[in-house]
PAROTI-192246 format. One line per 10 residues: their letters; for each residue x, y, z of C-alpha. Coordinates in Angstrom, 3 decimals, padded with zeros to 6 digits. Last residue first. Example, Ala and Ser with C-alpha at 12.3 -4.5 7.8 and 13.67 -1.06 7.14 Angstrom:
<recs>
SA	013.670/-001.060/007.140  012.300/-004.500/007.800
</recs>
This chain:
<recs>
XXXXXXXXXX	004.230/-001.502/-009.173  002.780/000.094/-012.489  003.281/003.600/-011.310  000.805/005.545/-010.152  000.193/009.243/-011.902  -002.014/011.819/-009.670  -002.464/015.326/-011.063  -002.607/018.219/-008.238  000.150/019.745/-010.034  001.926/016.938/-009.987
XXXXXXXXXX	002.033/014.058/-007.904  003.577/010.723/-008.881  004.005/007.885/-006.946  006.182/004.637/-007.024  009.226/007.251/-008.715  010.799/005.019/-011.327  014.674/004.402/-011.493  016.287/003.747/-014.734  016.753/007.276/-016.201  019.304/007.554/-013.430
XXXXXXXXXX	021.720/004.861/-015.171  022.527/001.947/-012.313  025.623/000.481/-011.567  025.051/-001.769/-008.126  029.235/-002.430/-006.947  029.615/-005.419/-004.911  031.612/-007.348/-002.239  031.354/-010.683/-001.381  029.271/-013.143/000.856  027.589/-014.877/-001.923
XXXXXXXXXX	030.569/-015.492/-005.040  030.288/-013.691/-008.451  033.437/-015.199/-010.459  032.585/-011.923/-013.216  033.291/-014.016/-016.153  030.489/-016.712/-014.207  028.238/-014.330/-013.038  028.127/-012.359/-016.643  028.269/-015.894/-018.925  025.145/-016.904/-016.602
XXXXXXXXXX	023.078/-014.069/-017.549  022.270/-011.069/-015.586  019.050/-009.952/-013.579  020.564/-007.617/-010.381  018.474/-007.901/-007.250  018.000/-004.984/-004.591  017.348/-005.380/-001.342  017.788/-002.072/000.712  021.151/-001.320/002.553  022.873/-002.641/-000.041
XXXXXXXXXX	021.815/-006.228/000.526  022.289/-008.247/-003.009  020.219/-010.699/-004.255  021.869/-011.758/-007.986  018.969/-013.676/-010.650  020.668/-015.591/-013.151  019.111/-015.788/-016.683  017.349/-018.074/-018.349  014.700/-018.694/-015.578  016.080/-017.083/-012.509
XXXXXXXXXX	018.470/-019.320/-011.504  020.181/-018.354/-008.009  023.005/-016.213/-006.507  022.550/-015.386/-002.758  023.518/-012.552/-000.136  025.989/-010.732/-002.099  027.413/-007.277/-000.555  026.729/-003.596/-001.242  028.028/-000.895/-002.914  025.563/001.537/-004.902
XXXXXXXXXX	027.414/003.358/-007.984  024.844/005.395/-009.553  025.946/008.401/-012.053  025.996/005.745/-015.188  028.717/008.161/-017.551  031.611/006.580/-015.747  035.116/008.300/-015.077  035.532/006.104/-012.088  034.372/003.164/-011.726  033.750/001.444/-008.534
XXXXXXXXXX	034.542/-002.122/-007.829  033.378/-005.921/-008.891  030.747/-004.744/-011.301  027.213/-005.219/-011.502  024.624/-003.385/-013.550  020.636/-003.372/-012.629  018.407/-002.193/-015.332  017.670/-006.235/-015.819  015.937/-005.966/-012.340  013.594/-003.134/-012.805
XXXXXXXXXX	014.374/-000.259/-010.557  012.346/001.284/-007.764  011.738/004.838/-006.023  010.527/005.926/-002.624  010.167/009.305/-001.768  010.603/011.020/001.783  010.674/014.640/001.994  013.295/016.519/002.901  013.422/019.070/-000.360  009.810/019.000/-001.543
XXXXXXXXXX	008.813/016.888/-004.987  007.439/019.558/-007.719  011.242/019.261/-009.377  010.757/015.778/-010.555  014.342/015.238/-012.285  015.023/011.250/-012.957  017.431/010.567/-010.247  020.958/011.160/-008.943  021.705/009.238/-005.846  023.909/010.525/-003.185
XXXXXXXXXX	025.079/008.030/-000.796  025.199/007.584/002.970  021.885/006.113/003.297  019.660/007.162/000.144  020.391/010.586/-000.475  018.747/012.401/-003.025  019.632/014.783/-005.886  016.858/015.142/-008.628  018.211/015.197/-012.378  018.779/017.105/-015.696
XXXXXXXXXX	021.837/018.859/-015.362  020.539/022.353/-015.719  017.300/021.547/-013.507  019.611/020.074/-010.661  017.126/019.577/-007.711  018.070/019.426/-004.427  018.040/017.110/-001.371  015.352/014.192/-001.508  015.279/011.807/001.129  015.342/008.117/-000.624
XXXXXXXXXX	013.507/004.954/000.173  014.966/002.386/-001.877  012.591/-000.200/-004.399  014.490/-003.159/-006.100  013.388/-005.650/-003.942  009.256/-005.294/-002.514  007.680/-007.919/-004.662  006.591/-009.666/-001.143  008.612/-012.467/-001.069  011.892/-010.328/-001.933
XXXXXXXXXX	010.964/-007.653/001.024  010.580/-009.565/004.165  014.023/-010.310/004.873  014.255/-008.789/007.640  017.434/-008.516/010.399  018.660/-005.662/007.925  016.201/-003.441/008.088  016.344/-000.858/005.669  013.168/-001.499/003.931  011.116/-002.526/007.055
XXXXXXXXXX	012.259/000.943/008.091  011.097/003.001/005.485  007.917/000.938/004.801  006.854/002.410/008.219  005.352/-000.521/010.350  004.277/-003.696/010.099  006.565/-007.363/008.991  005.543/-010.575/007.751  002.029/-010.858/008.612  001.085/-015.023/007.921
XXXXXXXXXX	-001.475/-016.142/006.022  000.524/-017.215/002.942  001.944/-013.541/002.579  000.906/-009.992/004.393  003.064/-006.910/004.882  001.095/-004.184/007.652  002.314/-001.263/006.633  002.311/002.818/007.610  003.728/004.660/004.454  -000.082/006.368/004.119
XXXXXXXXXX	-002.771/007.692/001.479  -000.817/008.366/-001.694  001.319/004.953/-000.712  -001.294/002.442/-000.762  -001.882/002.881/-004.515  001.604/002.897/-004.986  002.028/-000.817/-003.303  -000.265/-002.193/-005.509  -001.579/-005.764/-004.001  -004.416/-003.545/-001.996
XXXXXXXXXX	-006.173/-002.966/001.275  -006.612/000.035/002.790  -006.947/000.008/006.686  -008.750/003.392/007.666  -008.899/005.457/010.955  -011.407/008.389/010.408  -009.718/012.173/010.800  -012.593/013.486/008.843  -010.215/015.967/007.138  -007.359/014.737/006.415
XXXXXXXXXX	-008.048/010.919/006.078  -011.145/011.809/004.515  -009.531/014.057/001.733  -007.236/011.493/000.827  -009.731/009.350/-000.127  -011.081/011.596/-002.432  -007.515/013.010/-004.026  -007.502/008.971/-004.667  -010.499/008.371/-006.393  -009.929/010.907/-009.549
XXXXXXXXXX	-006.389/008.999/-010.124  -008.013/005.340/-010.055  -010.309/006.894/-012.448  -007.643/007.471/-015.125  -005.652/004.322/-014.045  -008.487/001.733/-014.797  -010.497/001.056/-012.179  -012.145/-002.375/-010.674  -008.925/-002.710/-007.894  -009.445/000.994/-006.821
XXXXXXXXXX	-011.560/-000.390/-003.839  -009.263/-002.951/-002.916  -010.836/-003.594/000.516  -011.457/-000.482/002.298  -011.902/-000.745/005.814  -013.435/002.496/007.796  -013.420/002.156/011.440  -015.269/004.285/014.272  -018.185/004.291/011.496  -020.469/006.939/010.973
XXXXXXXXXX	-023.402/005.028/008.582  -022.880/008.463/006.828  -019.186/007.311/006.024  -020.013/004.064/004.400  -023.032/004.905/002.282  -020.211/008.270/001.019  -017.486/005.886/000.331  -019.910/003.675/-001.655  -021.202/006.917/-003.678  -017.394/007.771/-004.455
XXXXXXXXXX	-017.158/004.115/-005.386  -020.070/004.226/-007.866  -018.219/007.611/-009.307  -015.367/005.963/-010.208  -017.450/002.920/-012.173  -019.119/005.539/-013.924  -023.121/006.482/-012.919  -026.276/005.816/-015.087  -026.706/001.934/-013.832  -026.408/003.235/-010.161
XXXXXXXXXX	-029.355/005.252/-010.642  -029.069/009.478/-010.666  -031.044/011.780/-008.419  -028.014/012.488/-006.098  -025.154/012.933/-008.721  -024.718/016.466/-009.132  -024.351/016.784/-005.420  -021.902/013.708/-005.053  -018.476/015.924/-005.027  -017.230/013.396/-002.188
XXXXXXXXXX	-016.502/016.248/000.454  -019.789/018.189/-000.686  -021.593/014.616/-000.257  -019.730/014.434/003.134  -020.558/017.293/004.436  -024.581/017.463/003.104  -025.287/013.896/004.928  -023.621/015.423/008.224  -021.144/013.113/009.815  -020.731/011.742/013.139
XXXXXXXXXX	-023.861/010.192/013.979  -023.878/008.177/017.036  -026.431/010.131/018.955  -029.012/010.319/016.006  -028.868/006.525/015.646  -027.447/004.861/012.538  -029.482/003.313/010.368  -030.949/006.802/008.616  -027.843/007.655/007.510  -026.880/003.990/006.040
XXXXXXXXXX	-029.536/004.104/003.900  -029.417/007.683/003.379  -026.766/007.321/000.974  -027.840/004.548/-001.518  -031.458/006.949/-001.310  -029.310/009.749/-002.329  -027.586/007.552/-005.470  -031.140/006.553/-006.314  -031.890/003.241/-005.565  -033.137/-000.030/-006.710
XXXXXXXXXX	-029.078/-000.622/-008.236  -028.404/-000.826/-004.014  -024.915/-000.264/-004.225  -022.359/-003.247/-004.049  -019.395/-000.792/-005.079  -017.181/-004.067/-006.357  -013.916/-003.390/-005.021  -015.228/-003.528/-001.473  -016.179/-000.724/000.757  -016.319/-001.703/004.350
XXXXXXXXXX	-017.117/000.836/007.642  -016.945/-000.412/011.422  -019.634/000.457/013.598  -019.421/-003.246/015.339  -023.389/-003.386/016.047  -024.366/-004.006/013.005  -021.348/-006.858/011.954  -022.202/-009.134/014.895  -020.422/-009.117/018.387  -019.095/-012.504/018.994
XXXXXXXXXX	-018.137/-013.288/023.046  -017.935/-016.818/023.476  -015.313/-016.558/026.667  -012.760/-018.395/025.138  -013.466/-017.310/020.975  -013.331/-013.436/021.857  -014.889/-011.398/018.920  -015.839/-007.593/019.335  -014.076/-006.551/022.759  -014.431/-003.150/023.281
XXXXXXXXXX	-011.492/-000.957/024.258  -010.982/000.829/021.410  -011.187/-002.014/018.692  -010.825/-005.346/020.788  -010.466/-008.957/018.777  -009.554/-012.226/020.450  -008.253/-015.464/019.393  -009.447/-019.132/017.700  -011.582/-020.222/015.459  -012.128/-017.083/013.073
XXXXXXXXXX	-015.610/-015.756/012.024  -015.724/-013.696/008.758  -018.418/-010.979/008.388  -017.601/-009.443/011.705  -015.904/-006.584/010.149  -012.570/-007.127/011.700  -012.899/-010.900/010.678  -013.791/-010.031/006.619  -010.613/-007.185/006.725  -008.351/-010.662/007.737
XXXXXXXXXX	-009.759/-012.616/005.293  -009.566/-009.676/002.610  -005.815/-009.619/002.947  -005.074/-013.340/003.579  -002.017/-013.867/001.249  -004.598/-015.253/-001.683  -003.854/-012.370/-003.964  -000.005/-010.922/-003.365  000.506/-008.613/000.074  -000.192/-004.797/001.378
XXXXXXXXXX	-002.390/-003.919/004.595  -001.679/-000.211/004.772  -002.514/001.726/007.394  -004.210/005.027/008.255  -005.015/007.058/011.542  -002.199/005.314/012.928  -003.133/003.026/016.355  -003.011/-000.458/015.215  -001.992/-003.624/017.184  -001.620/-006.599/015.169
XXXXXXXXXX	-001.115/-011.056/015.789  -002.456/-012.830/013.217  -002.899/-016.428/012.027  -004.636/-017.658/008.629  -004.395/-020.977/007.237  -005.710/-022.206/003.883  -005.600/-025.712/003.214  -009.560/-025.785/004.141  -009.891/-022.896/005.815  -008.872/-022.365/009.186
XXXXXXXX	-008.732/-019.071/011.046  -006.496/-017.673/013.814  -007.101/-014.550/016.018  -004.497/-012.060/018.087  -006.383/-008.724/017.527  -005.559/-004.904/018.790  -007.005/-002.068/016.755  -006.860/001.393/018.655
</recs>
């Protein structure tokens, strides 16, 4: 368990924090300069705040009243940046047995020849840095951080470096050691997909301040938030998927008390939770349902605010979820669009995007 309550000054940055973690994985998920790697810097000792206190289970690491400041070696607590930062005087086994052979025999947790099966590293152990891919330098990071057999592994955009192709052979990795080393993580990223193959559990992060934590589900559909639009996070619904209609070209889900038909992705598992988005401009209004329509997605909701959005007028809209509708003045204004009414979200089922892909073992992530 993770609890901290710390503050840190920067300049005219400004960092304050308040958390208690106990999932085996979360999410730390806001725009560049939010605070993100700040906060990962003060859990690994690397960063020093001004103010607070810090325990990870049970032992106080940083507690600015009573002077306590444990340093990074003695805080067992794993980082992998998005740069790999291996040793390029090293083999690939030497990058891994330095953190092996730091760690005392009693605290070791992981054999050196379990975790380079789990990372697929055997072919790789005489190599030099210089020799390797960029994918395979963070599987050898991983690996340096796992056999120093930390109580805590923080990853701080590790994917960030990748293109898609190699983010895809990373992520089966990474999910392999939350299944089957059972090691609490906090992954950092700006890409909410990326965060999504390995957890839904969130901590949302803007300007130095945490905006909301817990299951994206829920901050979604919570109606006393507004966390959301800040964050990039309107326009994406958590659905429950119910069927799949092969003949007719589309997966059934139900988001709320609606059915939804969506682009057909028959590998997905009826009950399971996916979470899909829409771009703005894909976004339809109209004052009531229509019947006889060919667009299958009618979402009603009401208008929370109507403001300029470049040349066109942006429409924020709670319908259980945020979602914003992109139309141009002529639209608001023939359609007398007031904040407070009624609302009818049209929206074509070729226009929603699944965040992740999985398929046959294959990982796709969507641009968001």
């Amino acid at each position: 368990m993770l609890s901290l309550d710390i503050e840190l000054r920067r300049h005219a940055f400004d960092l304050v924090a308040q958390l208690e973690l106990n999932g085996s994985v979360t999410g730390l998920f806001g725009p560049s300069g939010s605070g993100k790697s700040s906060l990962l810097g003060i859990i690994a000792g690397l960063v020093r705040p001004q103010r607070g206190r810090l325990v990870l289970d049970g032992e106080t690491l940083y507690d600015g009243a009573s002077g306590v400041y444990l340093p990074p070696h003695r805080r067992r607590i794993g980082l992998v940046f998005q740069d790999s930062q291996l040793f390029p005087h090293y083999s690939v086994k030497g990058n891994l047995l330095y953190g092996f052979k730091q760690t005392p025999p009693n605290q070791r947790r992981f054999r050196f020849d379990d975790i380079v099966d789990l990372l697929g590293l055997g072919p790789l152990l005489n190599a030099h840095p210089r020799k390797i891919s960029g994918g395979e330098k963070q599987r050898v990071a991983l690996g340096r951080s796992l056999l120093a057999s930390p109580r805590l592994l923080l990853l701080d955009e590790p994917l960030a470096s990748l293109d898609q192709g190699l983010k895809a052979q990373i992520l089966p990795f990474l999910q392999r050691i939350r299944d089957e080393l059972q090691l609490p993580m906090i992954y950092v990223s700006h890409a909410l997909s990326e965060i999504l193959h390995l957890t839904d559990q969130l901590v949302l992060i803007k300007q130095g301040r945490i905006r909301a934590a817990g299951a994206l589900q829920d901050i979604l559909q919570n109606p006393q938030t507004d966390h959301a639009a800040p964050l990039g996070l309107d326009n994406t619904l958590p659905v429950t998927i119910e069927s799949h209609d092969v003949e007719g070209g589309c997966t059934l889900a139900r988001f709320r008390d609606l059915r939804l038909a969506l682009p057909l992705r028959e590998q997905l598992t009826i009950g399971q939770v996916a979470y899909v988005s829409i771009q703005r401009g894909e976004v339809a209004l109209c004052r009531q349902a229509v019947p006889g329509l060919s667009i299958q997605n009618q979402v009603p909701g009401r208008i929370i605010r109507i403001e300029p959005y470049g040349e066109s007028v942006a429409v924020r809209i709670d319908a259980g979820a945020p979602l914003v509708a992109e139309i141009t003045p002529r639209a608001c204004r023939e359609l007398d669009l007031k904040e407070g009414e009624a609302v009818y979200c049209l929206i074509k089922t070729r226009s929603f995007s699944y965040l992740i892909e999985q398929t046959r073992g294959d990982f796709k992530l969507s641009g968001a």
